[in-house]
LUMDONU-351303 format. One line per 8 residues: number of its first residue (from 1); their letters; for each residue x, y, z of N, C-alpha, C. Coordinates in nm, 2 decimals, decimal comma. Layout:
N
NUM> A> X/Y/Z/X/Y/Z/X/Y/Z; ...
END
This chain:
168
1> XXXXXXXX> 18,19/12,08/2,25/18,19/12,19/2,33/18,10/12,17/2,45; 18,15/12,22/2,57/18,09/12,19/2,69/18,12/12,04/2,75; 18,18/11,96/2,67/18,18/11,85/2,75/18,31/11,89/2,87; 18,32/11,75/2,95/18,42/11,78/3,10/18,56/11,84/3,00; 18,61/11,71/2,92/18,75/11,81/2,86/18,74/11,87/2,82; 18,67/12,03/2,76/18,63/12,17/2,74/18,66/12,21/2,82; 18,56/12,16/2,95/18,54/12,29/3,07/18,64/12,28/3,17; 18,70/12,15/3,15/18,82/12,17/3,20/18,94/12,20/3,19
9> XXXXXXXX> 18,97/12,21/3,05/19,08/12,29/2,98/19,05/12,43/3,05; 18,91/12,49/3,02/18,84/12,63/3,07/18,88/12,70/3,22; 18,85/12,59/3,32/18,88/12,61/3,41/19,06/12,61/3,46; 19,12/12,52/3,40/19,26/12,51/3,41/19,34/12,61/3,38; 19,30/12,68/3,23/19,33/12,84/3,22/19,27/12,96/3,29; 19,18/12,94/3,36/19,14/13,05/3,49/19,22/13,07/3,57; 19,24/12,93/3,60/19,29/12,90/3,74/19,45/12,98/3,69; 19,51/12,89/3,62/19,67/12,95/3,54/19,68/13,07/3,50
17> XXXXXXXX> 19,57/13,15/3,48/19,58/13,32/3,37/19,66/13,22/3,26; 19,66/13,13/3,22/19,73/13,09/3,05/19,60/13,06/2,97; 19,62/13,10/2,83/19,51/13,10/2,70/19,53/12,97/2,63; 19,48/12,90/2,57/19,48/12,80/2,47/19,38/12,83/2,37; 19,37/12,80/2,27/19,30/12,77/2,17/19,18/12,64/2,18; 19,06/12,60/2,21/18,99/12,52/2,20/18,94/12,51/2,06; 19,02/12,41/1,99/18,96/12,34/1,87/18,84/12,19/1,87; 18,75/12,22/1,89/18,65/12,08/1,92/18,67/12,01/1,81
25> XXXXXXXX> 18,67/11,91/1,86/18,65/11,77/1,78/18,49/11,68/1,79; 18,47/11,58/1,71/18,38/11,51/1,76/18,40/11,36/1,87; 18,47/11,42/1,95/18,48/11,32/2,04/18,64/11,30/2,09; 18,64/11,26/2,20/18,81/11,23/2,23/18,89/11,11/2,14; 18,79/11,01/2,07/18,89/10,96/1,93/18,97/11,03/1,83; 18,89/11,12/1,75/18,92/11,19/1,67/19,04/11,32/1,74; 19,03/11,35/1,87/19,12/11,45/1,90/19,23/11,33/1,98; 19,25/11,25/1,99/19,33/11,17/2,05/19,42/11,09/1,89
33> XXXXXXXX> 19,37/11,10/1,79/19,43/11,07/1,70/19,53/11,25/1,64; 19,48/11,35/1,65/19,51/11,47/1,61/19,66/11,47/1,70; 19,63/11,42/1,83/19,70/11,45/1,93/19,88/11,38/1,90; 19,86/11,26/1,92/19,94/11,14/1,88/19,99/11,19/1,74; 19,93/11,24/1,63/19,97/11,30/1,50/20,04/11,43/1,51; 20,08/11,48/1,62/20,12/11,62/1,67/20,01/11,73/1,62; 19,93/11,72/1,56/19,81/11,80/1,51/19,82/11,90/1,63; 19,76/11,88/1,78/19,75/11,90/1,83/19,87/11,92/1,98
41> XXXXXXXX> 19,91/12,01/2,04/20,05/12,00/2,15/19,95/11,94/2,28; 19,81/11,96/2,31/19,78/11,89/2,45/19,60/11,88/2,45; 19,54/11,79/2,51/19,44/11,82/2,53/19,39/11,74/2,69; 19,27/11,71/2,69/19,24/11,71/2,85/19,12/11,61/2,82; 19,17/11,50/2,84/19,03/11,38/2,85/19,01/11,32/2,95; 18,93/11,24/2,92/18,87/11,15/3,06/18,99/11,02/3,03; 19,02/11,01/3,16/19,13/10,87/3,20/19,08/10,72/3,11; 18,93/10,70/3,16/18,86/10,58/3,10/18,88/10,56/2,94
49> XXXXXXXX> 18,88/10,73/2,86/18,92/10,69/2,74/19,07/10,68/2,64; 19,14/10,77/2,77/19,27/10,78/2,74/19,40/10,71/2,79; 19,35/10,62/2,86/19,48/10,54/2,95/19,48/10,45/2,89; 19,49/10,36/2,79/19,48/10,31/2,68/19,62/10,35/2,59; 19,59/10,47/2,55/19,69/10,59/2,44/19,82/10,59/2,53; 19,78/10,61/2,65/19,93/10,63/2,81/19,96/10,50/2,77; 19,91/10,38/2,83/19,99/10,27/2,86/20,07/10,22/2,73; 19,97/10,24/2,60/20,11/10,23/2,48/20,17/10,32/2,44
57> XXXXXXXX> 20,22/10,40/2,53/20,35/10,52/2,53/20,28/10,57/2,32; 20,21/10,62/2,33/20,18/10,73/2,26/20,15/10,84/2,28; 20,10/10,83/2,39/20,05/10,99/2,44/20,18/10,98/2,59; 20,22/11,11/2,64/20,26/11,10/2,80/20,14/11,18/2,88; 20,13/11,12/2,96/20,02/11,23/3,06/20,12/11,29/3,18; 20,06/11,43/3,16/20,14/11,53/3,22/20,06/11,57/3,42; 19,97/11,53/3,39/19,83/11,49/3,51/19,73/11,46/3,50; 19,72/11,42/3,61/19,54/11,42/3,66/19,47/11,52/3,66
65> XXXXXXXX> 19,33/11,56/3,65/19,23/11,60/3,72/19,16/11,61/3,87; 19,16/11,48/3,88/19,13/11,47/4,01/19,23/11,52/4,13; 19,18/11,52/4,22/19,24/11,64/4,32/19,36/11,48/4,38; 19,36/11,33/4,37/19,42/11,30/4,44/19,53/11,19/4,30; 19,62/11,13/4,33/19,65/11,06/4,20/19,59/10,94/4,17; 19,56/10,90/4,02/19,48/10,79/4,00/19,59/10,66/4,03; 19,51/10,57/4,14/19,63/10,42/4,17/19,71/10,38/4,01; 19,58/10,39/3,90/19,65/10,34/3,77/19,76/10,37/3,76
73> XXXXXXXX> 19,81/10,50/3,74/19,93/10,60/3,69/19,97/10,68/3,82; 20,00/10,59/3,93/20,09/10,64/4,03/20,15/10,74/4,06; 20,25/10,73/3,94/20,37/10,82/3,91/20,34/11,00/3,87; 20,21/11,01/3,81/20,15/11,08/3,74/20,09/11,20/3,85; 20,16/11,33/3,87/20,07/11,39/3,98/19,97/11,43/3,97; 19,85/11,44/4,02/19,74/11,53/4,02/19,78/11,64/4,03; 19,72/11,71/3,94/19,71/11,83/3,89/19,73/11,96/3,99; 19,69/11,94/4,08/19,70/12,04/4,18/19,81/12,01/4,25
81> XXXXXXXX> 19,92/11,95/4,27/20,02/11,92/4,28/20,10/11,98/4,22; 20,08/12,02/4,17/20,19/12,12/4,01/20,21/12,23/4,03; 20,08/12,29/4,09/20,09/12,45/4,07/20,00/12,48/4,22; 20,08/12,58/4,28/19,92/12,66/4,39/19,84/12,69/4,34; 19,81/12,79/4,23/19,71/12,81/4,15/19,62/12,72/4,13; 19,65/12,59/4,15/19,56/12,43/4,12/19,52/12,38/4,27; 19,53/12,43/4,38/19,49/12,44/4,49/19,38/12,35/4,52; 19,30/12,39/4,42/19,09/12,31/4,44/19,06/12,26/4,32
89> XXXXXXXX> 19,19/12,24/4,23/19,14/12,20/4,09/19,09/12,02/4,10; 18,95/12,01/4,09/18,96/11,85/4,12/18,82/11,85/4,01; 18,83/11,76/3,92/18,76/11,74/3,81/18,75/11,56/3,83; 18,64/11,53/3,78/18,61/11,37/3,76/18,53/11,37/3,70; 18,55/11,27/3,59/18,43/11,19/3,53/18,33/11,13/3,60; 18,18/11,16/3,65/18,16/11,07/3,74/18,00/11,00/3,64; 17,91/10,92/3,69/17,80/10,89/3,66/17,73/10,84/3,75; 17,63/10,87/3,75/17,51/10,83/3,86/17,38/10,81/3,77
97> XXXXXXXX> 17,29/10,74/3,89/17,14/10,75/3,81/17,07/10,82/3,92; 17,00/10,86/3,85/16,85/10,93/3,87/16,72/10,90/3,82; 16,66/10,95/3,96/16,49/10,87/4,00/16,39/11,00/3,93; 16,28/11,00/3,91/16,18/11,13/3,93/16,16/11,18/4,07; 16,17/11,26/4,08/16,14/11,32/4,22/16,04/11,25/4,34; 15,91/11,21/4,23/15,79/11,15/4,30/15,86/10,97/4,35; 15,98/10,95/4,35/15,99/10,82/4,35/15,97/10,78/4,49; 15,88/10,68/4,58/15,93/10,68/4,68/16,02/10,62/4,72
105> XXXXXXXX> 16,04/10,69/4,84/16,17/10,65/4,93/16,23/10,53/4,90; 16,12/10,41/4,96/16,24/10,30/4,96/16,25/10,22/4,81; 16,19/10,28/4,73/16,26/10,23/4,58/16,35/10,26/4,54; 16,43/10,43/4,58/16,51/10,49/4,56/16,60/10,42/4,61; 16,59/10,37/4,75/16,71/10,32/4,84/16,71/10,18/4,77; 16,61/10,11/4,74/16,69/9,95/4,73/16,73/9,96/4,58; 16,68/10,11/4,48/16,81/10,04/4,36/16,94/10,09/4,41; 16,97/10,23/4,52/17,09/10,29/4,56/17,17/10,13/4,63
113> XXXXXXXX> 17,10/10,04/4,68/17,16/9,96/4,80/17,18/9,85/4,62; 17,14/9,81/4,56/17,15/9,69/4,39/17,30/9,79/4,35; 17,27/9,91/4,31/17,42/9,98/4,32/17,53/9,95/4,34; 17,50/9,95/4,50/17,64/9,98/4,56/17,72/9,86/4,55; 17,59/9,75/4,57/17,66/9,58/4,60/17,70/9,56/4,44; 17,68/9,61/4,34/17,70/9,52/4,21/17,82/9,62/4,19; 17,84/9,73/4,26/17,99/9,84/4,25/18,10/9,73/4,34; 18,03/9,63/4,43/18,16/9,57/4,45/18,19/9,44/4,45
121> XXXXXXXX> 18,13/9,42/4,28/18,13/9,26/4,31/18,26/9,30/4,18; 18,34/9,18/4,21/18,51/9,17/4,13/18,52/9,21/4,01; 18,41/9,21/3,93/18,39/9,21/3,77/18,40/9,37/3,78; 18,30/9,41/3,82/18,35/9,55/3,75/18,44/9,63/3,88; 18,51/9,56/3,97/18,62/9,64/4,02/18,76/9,63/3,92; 18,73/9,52/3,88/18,82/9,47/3,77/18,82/9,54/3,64; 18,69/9,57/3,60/18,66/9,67/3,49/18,71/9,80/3,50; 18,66/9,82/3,61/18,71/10,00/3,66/18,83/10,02/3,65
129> XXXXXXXX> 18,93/9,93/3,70/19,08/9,93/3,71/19,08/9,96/3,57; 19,06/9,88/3,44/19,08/9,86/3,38/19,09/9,99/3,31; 18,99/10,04/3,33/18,95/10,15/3,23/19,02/10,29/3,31; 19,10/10,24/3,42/19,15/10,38/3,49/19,03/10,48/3,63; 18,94/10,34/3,65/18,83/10,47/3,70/18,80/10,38/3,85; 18,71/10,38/3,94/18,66/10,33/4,03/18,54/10,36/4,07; 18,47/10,29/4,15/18,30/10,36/4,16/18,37/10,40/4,32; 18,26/10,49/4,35/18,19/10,59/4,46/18,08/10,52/4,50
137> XXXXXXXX> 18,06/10,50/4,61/17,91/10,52/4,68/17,89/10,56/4,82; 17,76/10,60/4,84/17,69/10,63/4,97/17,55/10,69/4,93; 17,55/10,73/5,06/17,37/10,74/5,06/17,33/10,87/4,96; 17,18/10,83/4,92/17,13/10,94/4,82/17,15/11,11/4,86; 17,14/11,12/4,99/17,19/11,30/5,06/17,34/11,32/5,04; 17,38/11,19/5,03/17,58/11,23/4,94/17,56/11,27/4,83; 17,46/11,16/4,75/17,51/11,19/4,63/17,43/11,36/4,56; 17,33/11,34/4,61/17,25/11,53/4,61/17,35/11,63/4,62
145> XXXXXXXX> 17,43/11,62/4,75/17,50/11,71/4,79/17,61/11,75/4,69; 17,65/11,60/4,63/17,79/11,62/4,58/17,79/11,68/4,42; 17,64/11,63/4,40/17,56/11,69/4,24/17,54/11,80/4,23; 17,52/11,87/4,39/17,44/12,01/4,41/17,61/12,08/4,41; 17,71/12,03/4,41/17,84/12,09/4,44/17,89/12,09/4,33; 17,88/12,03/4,19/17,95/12,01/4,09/17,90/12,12/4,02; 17,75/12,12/4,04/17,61/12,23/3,96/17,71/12,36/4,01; 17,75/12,40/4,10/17,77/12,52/4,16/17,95/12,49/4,11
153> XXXXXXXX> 18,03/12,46/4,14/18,12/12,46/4,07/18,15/12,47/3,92; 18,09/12,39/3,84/18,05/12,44/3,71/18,02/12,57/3,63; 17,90/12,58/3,69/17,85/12,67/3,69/17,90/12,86/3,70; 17,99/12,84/3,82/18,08/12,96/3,81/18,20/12,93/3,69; 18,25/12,82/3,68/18,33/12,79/3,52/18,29/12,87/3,41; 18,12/12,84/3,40/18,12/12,90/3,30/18,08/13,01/3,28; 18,00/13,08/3,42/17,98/13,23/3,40/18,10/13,34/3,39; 18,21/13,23/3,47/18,34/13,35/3,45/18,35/13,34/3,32
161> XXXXXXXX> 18,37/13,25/3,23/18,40/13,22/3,10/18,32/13,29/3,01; 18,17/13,35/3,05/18,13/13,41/2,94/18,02/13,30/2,85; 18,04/13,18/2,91/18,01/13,05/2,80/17,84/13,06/2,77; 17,77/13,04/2,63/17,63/13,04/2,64/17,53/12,90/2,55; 17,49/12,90/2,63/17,44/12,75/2,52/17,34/12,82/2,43; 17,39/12,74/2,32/17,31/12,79/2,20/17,21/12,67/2,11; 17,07/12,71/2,12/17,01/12,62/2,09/16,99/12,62/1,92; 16,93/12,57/1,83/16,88/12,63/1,69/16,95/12,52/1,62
END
């Protein structure tokens, strides 16, 4: 619960006014086998773990997430493609690192600049493909901005939803 395929199921039925049932699993293996088993009629994972399940025609994918189509699955519209109501629907799996605040400047910048160059050496553009995904880069006030936009996007996900983290 709470992970991106939750809150993006969450958000998908805002956007649609349609209800689904959220059954959690421990992880997109176990719900990716439910799925494939008909246990389950649909669920919402990250590409990197489910393009795999697409390419040996066990699962079909009905879309993307992301607001544009993944090169992997061409054919496949992004989601907002589908419906007006999907207008701004753009979801990604992403990852980044993070400094402590006190880091200075140019240590920040020469692991952001080790980053970017090892984001484009052939091995892992070749990995990325692989797994359905690609790296992103630019400067550290992109990537703030774009963290500080997900926090805020999110974040109204889940207050419309009602959602509450529960500790104990």
């Amino acid at each position: 619960m709470g992970q991106s395929p939750h809150l993006t199921g969450v958000w998908f039925n805002q956007a649609t006014g349609t209800e689904a049932i959220h059954v959690p699993y421990r992880g997109a293996g176990p719900a990716a086998i439910e799925l494939v088993a008909g246990n389950i009629q649909y669920m919402w994972d990250n590409l990197t773990s489910g393009i795999q399940q697409i390419r040996a025609g066990r699962v079909r994918a009905l879309a993307v997430s992301s607001a544009d189509r993944n090169p992997q699955l061409p054919d496949v519209p992004a989601a907002r493609e589908t419906m007006p109501e999907l207008a701004g629907f753009d979801v990604n799996t992403w990852f980044g690192i993070f400094l402590p605040a006190a880091t200075p400047r140019p240590v920040a910048e020469a692991i952001n600049k080790a980053m970017l160059d090892w984001q484009q050496t052939e091995d892992v553009k070749r990995r990325w493909a692989e797994m359905g995904g690609f790296a992103l880069g630019g400067t550290m006030e992109e990537f703030a901005a774009f963290v500080n936009n997900e926090v805020a996007k999110w974040g109204a996900v889940i207050r419309k939803e009602g959602l509450q983290l529960e500790i104990g």
